[in-house]
N, C-alpha and C positions, 0 to 999 in steps of 0.2 A: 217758162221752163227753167227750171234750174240747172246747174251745172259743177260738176267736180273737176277742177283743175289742178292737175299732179305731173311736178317737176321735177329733176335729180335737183335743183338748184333748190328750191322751196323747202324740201323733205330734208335736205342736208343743214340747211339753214337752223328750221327746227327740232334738229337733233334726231330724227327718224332712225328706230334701232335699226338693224341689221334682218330683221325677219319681216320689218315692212317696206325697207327696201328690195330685199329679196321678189318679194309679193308683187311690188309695183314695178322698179324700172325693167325687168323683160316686157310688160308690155309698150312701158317706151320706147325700147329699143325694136319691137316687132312695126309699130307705127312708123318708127323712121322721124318720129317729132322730138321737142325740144320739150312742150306742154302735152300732156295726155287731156283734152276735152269729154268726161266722160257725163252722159246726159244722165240726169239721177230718175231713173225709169224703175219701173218694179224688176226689170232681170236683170240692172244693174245694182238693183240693193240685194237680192237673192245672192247674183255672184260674191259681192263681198261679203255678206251673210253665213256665206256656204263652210264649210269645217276648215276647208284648205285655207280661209282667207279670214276668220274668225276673229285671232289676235290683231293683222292689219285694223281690223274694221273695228278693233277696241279703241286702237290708238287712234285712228282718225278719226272717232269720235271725241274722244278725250281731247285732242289739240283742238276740234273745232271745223274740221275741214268739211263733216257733214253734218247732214240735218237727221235727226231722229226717222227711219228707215216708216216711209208710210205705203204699205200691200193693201189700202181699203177698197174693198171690191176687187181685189187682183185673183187671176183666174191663177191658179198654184196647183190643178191636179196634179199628181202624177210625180211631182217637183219632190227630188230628192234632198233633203233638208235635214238629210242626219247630221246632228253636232252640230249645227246653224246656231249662231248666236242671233238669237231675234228678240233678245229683252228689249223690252220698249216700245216695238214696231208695233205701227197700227194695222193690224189684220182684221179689223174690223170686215163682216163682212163675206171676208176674202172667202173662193173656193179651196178647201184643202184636201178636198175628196182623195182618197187613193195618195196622198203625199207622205214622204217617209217622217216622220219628227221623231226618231229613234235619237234620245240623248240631246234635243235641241232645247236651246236655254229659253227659257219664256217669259224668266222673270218679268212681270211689267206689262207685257204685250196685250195690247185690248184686243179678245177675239171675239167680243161678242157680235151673235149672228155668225158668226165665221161656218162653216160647211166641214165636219171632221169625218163623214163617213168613210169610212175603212184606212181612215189615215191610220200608217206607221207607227202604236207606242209600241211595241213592242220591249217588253221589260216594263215598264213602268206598270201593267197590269201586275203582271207575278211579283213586282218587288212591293207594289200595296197590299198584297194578300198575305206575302211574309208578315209587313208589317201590324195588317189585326189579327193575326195569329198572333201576333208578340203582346197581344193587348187588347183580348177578345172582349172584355168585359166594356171595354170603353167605345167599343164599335158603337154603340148607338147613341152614343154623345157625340163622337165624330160626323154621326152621320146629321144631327139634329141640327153641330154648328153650321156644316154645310149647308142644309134645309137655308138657314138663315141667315145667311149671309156672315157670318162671324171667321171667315180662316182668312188669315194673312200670310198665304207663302214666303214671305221677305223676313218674319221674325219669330225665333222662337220663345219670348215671352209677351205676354197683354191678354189682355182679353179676347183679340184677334190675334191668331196664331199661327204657326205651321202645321206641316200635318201632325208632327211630333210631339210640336208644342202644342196642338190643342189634345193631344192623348194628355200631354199631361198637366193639362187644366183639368182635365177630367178625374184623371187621378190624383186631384191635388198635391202634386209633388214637383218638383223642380225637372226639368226635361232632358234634364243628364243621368236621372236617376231612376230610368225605368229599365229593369232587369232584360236585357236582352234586346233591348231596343236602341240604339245610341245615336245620338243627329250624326247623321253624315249627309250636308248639302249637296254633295255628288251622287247620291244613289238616285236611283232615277224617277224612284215617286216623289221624295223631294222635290226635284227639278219639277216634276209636273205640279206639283203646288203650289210654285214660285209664280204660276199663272194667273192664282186667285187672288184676290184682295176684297179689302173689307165690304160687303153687297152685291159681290158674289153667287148668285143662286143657281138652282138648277134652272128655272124660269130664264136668268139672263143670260147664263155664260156657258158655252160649250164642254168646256174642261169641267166645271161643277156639276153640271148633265153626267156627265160618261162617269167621274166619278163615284155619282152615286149609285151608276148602272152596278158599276164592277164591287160595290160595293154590295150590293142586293144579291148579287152572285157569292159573294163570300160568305153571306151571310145565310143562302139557301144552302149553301153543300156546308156549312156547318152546324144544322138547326139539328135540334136534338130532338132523338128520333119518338115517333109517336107511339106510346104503350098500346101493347095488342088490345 
C-alpha cells in the first residue's frame, strides 16, 4: 500500500507556497499529528483531484511527493469532478456513469473502457458545435481524423493535432488563422480533446466515441435540406 506523508516541517523545507499550505496543514491541525499519513486510495486521489484542491495536487506532483493518480477500475458514479485536474490518471476502466466532468482537465488520462454514460460535459457539447459552425466545410475531415486515430489534444501542429489543429490541417493553413475560430486551450471542447492521442478511435476510447456522436448531431441538424 502506498502512502502520502505531509508535514508542516517537510512542505516548509521544500518551499511549499502558500495555497498548498493553506490546502494541507488544517488537515494537520484537525488530526492533532505532526505527520498527516494519508493512504493513496482512489477517494484520496479524487479529493486532491477535486477543484478545491487542484493547484495543491500540481505541486505535489511537481516536487514528487505523489505518484501519477491511478482510478483503474474505480467505481466514480455519481463523483462530482467538476474542474478536477485528472491529466494523466489512469481511469482505465473506471465507472464514470452519472459523474460531473464539467471543465475537468483530462489532458493525458487513459480512459479507455472507462463507463461515461450520462456523465457531466456539459459545455463541452455546445462549445464543439460552435466550433463546426466556425468550420463547417472541414467537419468531415475532423470527423475521418477521428475515425483514425490521427488527433492529438496536447498539440496544435503535426499531423496529429488538436481539435483546431486538425481544422486546420484540413484547411491547409496555419491554426491561428482561421476566421473566427482561435485556440483557446481553456474553452471546454479543447479541454475535452486534450483526452485523445495519437490511436485514439471510436473503437478504443470513450471521449473519441461520444465525440463522434455529437458530431453526427451537428451534422444531422445541419444537412441541407432535401428538394421537393
Amino acid at each position: 500500500m502506498i502512502y502520502l506523508h505531509v508535514s508542516r516541517a517537510v512542505l516548509t523545507k521544500r518551499g511549499a507556497p502558500t495555497y498548498v499550505l493553506a490546502a494541507l496543514l488544517p488537515a494537520l491541525a484537525f488530526a492533532g499529528v505532526e505527520v498527516l499519513h494519508i493512504e493513496w486510495t482512489p477517494l484520496a486521489i479524487v479529493w486532491l483531484c477535486s477543484r478545491d484542491y487542484a493547484a495543491c495536487w500540481n505541486w505535489l506532483r511537481w516536487r514528487g511527493f505523489t505518484p501519477l493518480a491511478n482510478l483503474r477500475d474505480a467505481n466514480l458514479s455519481g463523483a462530482n469532478l467538476r474542474d478536477a485536474n485528472l491529466s494523466g490518471a489512469n481511469l482505465r476502466d473506471a465507472n464514470l456513469r452519472g459523474a460531473n466532468l464539467r471543465g475537468a482537465n483530462l489532458r493525458g488520462a487513459n480512459l479507455r473502457g472507462a463507463n461515461l454514460s450520462d456523465a457531466n460535459l456539459s459545455g463541452a457539447r455546445e462549445d464543439l458545435f460552435a466550433v463546426l459552425s466556425a468550420a463547417p466545410a472541414e467537419v468531415p475531415a475532423l470527423l475521418l481524423a477521428i475515425h483514425e486515430g490521427r488527433v492529438d489534444g496536447s498539440f496544435y501542429q503535426g499531423d496529429c493535432a488538436c481539435l483546431v489543429g486538425t481544422i486546420a490541417n484540413a484547411r491547409g493553413c496555419n491554426y491561428g488563422e482561421i476566421p473566427g475560430l482561435h485556440p483557446n486551450a481553456d474553452r471546454p471542447a479543447e479541454r475535452l480533446f486534450l483526452a485523445l492521442r495519437p490511436g485514439d478511435t471510436p473503437a478504443r476510447h470513450p471521449i473519441a466515441q461520444l465525440v463522434t456522436e455529437w458530431i453526427g448531431e451537428w451534422q444531422a441538424a445541419h444537412a441541407a435540406p432535401v428538394a421537393p
